[in-house]
C-alpha positions in Angstrom: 0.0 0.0 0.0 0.8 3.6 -0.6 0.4 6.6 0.7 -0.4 9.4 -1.2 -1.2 13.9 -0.9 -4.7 15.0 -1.9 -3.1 16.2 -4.9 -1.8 12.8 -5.9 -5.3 11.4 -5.1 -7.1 13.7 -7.3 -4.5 13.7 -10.0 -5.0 9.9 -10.3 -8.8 10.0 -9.8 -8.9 12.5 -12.5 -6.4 10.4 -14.7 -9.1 7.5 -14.2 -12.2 9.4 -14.9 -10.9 10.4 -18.1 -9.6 6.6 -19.2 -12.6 5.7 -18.3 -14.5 7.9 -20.6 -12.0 7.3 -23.4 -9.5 9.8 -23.1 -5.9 8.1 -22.8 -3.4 10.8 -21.4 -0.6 8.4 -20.1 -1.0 5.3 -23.1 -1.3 5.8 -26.5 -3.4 3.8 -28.6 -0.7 1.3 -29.8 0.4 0.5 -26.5 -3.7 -0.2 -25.5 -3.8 -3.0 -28.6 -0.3 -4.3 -27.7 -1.7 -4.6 -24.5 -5.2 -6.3 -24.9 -4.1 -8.9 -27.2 -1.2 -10.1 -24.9 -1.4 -12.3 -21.5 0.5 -11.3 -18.3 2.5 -13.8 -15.8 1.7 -12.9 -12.2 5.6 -11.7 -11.1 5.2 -9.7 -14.1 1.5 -8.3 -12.6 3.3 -7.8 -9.3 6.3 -5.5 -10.6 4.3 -3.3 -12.3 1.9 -3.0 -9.7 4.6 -1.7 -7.7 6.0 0.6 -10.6 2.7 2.0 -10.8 2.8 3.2 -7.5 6.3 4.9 -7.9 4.9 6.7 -11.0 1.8 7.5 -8.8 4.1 9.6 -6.3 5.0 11.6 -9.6 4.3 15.6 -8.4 2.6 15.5 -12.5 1.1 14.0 -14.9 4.2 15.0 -17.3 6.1 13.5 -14.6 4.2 10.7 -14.6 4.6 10.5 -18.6 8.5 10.6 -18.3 8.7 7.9 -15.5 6.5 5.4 -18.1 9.4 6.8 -21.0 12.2 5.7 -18.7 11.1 1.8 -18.7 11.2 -0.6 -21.5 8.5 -1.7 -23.7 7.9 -4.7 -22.1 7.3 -3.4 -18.6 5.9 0.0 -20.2 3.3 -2.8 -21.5 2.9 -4.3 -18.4 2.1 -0.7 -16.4 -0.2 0.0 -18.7 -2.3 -3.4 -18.5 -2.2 -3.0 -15.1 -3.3 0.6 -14.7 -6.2 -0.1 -17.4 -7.7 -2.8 -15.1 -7.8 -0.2 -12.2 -9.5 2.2 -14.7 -12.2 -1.4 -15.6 -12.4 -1.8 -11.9 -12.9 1.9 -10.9 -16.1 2.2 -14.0 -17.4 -1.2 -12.8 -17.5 0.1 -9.1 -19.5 3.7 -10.1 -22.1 1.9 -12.2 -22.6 -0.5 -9.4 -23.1 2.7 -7.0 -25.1 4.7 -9.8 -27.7 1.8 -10.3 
């Protein structure tokens, strides 16, 4: 677990409201098919779980943009799967509370 500002909070809760409703900011569309058409292993999962954190603590979302350029594709890929399940998760929770 992490802990994280208000700022941080509502950074990544804005970063997930607009995922949800299509708008991308930190993955570009190639990345998002790479990424659906490929299966993770779990130490894999569990890596970029915790990479997604450090890029989390990011003070912006251009510094969250140049953490994701520093890694390589592979793990860039694996982020990105990761942070698009939170963003499935997050939609799948506010239509369960909206209902």
């Amino acid at each position: 677990m992490i802990y994280v500002n208000q700022e941080q909070l509502d950074q990544v809760k804005y970063l997930l409201e607009r995922s949800a409703q299509g708008v991308h900011i930190l993955f570009d569309a190639n990345t998002i098919r790479r990424i659906a058409s490929k299966k993770e292993a779990k130490e894999r999962v569990e890596k970029a779980e915790k990479l997604l954190e450090q890029m989390i603590l990011c003070p912006s979302i251009s510094g969250k943009k140049a953490f994701l350029e520093t890694l390589d594709a592979e793990t860039h890929d694996d982020v990105a799967r990761v942070y698009f399940n939170i963003v499935q998760n997050s939609a799948q929770e506010s239509q369960g509370f909206t209902q």
